[in-house]
C-alpha positions as CSV (number, residue, x, y, z in Angstrom):
1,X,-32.4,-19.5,3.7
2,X,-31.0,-22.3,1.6
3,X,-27.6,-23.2,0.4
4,X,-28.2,-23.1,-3.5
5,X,-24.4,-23.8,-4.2
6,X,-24.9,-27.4,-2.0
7,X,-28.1,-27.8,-4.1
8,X,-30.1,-27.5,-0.5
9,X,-33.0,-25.0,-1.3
10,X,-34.6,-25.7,2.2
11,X,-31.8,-24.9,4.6
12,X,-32.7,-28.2,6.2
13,X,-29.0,-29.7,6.0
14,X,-29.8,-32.5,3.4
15,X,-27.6,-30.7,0.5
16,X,-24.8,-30.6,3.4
17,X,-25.0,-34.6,4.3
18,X,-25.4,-35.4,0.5
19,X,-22.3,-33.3,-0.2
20,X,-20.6,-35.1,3.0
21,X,-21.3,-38.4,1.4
22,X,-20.0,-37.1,-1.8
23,X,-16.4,-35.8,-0.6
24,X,-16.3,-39.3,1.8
25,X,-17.3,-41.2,-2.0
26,X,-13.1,-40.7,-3.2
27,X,-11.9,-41.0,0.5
28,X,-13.0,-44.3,0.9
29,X,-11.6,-45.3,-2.6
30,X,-8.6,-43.9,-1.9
31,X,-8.9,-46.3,1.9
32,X,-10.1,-49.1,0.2
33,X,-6.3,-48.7,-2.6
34,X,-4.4,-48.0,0.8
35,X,-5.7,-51.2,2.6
36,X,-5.0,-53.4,-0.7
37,X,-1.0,-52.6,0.2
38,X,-1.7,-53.0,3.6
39,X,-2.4,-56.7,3.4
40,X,-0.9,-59.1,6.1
41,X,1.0,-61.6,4.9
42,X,-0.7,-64.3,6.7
43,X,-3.6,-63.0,4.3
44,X,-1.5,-62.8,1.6
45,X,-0.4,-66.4,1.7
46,X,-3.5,-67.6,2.1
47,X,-5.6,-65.8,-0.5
48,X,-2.4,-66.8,-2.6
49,X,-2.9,-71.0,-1.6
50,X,-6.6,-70.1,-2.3
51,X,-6.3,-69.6,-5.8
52,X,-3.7,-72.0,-6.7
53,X,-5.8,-74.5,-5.1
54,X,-9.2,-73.0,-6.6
55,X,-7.2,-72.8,-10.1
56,X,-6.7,-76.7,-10.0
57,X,-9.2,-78.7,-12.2
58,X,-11.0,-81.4,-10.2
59,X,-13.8,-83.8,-10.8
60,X,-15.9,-81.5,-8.6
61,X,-15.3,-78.3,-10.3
62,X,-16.4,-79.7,-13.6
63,X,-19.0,-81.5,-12.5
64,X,-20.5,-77.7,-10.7
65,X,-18.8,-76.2,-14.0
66,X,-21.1,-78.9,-15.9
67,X,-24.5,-78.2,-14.0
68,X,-24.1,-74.4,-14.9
69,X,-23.9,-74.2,-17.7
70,X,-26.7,-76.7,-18.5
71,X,-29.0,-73.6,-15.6
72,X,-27.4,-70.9,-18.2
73,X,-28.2,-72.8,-21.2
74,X,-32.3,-73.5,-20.0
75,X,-32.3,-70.4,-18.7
76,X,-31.4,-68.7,-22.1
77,X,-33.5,-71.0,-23.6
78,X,-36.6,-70.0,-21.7
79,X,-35.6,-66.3,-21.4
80,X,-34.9,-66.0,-17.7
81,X,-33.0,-63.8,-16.1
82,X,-33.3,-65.0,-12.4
83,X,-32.3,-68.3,-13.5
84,X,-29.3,-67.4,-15.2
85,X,-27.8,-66.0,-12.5
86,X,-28.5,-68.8,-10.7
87,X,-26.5,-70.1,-13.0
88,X,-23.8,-68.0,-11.9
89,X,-23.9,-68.7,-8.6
90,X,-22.9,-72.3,-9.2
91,X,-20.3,-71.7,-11.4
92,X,-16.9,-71.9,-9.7
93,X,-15.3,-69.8,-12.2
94,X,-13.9,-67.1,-10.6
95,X,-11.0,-68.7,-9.0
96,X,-9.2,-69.9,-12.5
97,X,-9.8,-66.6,-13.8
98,X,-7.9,-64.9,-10.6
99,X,-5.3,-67.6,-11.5
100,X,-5.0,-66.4,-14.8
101,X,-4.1,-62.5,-13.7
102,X,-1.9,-63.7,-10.7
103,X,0.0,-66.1,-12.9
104,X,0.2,-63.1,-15.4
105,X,0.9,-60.7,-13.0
106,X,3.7,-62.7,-10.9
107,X,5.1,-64.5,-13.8
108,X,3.9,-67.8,-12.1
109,X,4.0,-70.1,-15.2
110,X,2.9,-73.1,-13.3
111,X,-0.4,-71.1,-11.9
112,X,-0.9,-69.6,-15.3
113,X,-1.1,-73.0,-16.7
114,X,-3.1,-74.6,-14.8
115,X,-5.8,-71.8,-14.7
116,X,-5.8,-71.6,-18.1
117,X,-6.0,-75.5,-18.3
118,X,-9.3,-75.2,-15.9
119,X,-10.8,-72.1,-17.4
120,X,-10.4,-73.9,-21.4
121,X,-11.7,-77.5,-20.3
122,X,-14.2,-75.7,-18.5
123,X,-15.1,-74.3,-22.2
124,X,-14.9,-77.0,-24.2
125,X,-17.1,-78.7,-21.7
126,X,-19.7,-76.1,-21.8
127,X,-19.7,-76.2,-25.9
128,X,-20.2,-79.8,-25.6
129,X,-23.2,-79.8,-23.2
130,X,-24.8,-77.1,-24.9
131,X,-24.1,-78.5,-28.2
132,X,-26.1,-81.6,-26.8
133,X,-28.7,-79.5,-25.1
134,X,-29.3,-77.5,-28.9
135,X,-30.1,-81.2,-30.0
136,X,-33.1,-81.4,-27.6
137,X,-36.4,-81.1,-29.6
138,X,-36.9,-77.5,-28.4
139,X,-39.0,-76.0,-31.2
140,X,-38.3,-72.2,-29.6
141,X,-37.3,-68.7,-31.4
142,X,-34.1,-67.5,-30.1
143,X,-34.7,-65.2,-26.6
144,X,-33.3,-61.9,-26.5
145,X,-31.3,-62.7,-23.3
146,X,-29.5,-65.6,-26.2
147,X,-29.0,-63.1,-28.3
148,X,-27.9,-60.4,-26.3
149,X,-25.0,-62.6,-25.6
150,X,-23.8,-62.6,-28.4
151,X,-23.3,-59.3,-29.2
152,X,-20.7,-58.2,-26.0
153,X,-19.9,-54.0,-26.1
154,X,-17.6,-51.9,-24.5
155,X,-19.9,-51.1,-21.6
156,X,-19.6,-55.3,-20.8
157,X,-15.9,-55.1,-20.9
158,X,-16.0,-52.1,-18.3
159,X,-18.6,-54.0,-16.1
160,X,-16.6,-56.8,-16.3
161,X,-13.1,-55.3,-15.5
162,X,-14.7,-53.8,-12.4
163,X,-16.2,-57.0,-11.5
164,X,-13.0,-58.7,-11.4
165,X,-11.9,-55.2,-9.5
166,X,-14.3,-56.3,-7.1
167,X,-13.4,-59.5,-6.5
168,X,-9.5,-59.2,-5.7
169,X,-10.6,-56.6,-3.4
170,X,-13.5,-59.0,-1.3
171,X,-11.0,-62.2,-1.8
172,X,-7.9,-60.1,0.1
173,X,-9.7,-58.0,2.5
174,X,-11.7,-59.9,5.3
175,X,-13.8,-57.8,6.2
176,X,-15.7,-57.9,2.6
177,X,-15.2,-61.1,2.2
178,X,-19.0,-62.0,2.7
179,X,-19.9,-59.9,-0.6
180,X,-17.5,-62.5,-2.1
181,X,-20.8,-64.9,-3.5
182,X,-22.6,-61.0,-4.9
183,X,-18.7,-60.3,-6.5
184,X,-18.5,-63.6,-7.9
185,X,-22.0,-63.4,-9.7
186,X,-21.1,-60.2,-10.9
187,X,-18.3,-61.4,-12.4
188,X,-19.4,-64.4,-13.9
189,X,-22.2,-62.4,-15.2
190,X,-19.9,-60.2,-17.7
């Protein structure tokens, strides 16, 4: 016979893995919180020189900064989605806006700064190339992905805090540091 309370009519021991995987589900959050404190500080200091050096503006991060945004503005422009986050994969915009919350966070005036200075220039740079780009002789209708973009909700805020979540978690801990590029598309996506 089955195990209706473990939603496993059969008996066959799928409801019992599926519940295994479900009680493991807050273990491994609560691992994942524990191994945040646990950081070395050899990693500490060097995720820390990592976004103070990431948070500096350079010629090369606007010039990467530039050539996204001119993706994400053809890409709205001809309504794809694939190419936007293209976009995003170019964009080297996740390490200012770490330097913004550490700055925050640690008091770091200096950091803070500096990210901010990189994360507003990298603004006013993308307002300036699409302003140029709008003056193209495109004779297009609005997509929906442009104007879904302009009309952020609540839901994009939660995406987006868990995003950034995401990325302190892959930048400090080694071992998911290769999910950093899928973290920082994520986040530059919200």
């Amino acid at each position: 016979m089955g195990d209706p309370v473990r939603g496993d009519p059969s008996g066959s021991g799928a409801g019992a893995a599926r519940a295994s995987r479900l009680e493991s589900w807050p273990q491994g959050w609560v691992r994942a919180m524990v191994g945040l404190a646990s950081v070395t500080d050899e990693r500490r200091e060097k995720v820390l020189q990592e976004i103070h050096e990431g948070s500096q503006t350079t010629v090369t991060y606007y010039v990467l900064l530039g050539l996204s945004e001119l993706i994400a503005g053809f890409a709205l422009i001809i309504n794809s989605d694939a190419t936007l986050i293209g976009a995003n994969v170019v964009a080297p915009l996740m390490t200012p806006i770490f330097g913004v919350s550490l700055g925050l966070m640690r008091g770091d005036l200096r950091l803070l700064r500096t990210a901010l200075v990189a994360e507003f220039g990298g603004a006013l740079l993308g307002v300036g190339l699409c302003f140029l780009l709008g003056l193209l002789p495109f004779t297009l209708e609005p997509s929906e992905a442009l104007l879904s973009q302009t009309h952020p909700t609540l839901i994009d805020l939660m995406v987006a805090a868990l995003a950034g979540f995401a990325g302190v978690l892959a930048m400090i801990d080694e071992r998911v540091s290769p999910a950093l590029p899928g973290v920082a598309i994520a986040t530059a996506l919200n």
